[in-house]
N, C-alpha and C positions, 0 to 999 in steps of 0.2 A: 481385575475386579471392577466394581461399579464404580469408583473414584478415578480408573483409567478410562471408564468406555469415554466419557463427552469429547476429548480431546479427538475421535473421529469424524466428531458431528460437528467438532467447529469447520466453518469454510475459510476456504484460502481465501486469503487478502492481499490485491497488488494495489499499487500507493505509484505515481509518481512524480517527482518534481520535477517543475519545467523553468526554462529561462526569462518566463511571461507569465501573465495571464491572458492574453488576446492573440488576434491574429497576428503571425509570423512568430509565435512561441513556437519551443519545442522541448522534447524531453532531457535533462540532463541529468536525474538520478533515475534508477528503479527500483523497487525492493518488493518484497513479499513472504508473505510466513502459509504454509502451507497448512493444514490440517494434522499435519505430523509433529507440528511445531517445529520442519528444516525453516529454517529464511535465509535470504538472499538477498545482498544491497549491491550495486553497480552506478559509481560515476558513469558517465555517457562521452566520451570527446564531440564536441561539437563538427557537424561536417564545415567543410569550406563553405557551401549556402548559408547555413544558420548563425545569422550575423544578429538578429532579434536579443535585445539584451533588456530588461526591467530591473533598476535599481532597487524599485520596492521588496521583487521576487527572490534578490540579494539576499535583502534585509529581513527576508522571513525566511528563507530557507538555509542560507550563511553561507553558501559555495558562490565564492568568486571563478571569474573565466582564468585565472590565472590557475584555480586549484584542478578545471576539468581539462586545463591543456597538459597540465603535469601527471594527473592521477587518473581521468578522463579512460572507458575502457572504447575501444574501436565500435561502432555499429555493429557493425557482422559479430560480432566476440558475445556481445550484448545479446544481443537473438537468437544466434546458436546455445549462448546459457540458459536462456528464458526457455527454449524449447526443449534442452533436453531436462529442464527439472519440469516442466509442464504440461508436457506434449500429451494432450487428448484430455485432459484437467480441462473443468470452469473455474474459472477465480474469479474474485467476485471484486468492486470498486464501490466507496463511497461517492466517487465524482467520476459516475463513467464515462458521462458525453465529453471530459477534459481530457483523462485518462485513455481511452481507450484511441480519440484522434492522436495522441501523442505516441501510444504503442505501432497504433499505425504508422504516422511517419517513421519513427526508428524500423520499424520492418521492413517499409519501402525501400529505405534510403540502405538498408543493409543488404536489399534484393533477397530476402527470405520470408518464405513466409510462413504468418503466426499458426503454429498448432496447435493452438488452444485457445477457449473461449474466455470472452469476458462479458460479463452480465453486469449488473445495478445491484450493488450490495441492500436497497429496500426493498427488490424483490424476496429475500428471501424472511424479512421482519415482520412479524406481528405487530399489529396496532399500539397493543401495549408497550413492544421495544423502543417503535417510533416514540412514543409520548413519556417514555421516561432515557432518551438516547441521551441528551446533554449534560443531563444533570451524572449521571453514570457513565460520560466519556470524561468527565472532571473528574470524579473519583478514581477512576483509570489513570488518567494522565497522572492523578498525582500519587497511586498506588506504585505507579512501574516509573516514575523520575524521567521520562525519555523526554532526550530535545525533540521538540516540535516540529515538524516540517523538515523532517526527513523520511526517505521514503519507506525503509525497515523498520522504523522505528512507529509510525503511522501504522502501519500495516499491520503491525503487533498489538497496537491500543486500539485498534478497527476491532481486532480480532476475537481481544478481550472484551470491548466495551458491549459487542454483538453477544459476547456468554454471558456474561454479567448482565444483561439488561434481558435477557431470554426468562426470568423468573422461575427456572427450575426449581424444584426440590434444591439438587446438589447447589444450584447459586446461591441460594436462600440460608443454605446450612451454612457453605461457605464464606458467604458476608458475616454470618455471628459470629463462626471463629475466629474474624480479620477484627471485630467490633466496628463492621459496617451496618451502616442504618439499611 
């Protein structure tokens, strides 16, 4: 019925965390929440090249190199998963020129290539989403409790924050029965 259709019309959201923020980062989480509401989180093992390590990057995302060499999933494992839950899918990225060089390296370096697209999650917002995104990714983050700066976990409050901030009817109704403003 009409309280199931939105959940089609949300976009998939990939999220991923890297070992930086600058040149010589790379990817060490990935995650994504589909339009169906599947998601998907994957540590990365770092290759034997990717020696780039930022303290800070630690300290906001909480995965030490100690936890991606133990838990850490292989490159290829990583890309071949990506593809088959995404293969011919757009998804869409909050930080795509970060995200999307990052999905690239992992592709490269797994020798596969990506079957599916990645676009600029503002293209698909309205003015109004943009000018009321902050204040309504707050209420998000603090509606759904997820840690920050994970990559499934991002991808999920990307996902929400984009319904919720759309001003639908159904959001509008649904904020008064949460006793959201």
């Amino acid at each position: 019925m009409a309280q199931n259709q939105p959940k089609a019309s949300l976009p998939a959201i990939i999220d991923v965390e890297a070992s930086g923020f600058g040149r010589g980062s790379y990817p060490i989480e990935v995650g994504f929440i589909r339009a169906d509401g599947f998601s998907y989180c994957s540590l990365i093992k770092p290759q034997p090249t990717w020696t780039d390590w930022d303290e800070s990057a630690q300290q906001a995302h909480g995965v030490s190199r100690q936890t991606l060499a133990a838990r850490g999933k292989d490159v290829r494992d990583v890309a071949r998963d990506l593809n088959a839950q995404l293969a011919g899918q757009t998804i869409y990225s909050d930080a795509w020129g970060q995200d999307f060089a990052w999905l690239s390296l992992l592709f490269a370096e797994a020798g596969v290539p990506m079957e599916f697209k990645v676009e600029p999650l503002s293209m698909l917002m309205s003015e109004t989403q943009k000018s009321v995104w902050g204040a309504t990714r707050a209420r998000v983050e603090q509606m759904l409790g997820l840690p920050r700066h994970r990559a499934s976990g991002d991808a999920r409050i990307l996902q929400m924050t984009y319904h919720w901030s759309s001003g639908s009817e159904q959001c509008r109704s649904q904020h008064a029965a949460l006793g959201a403003a």
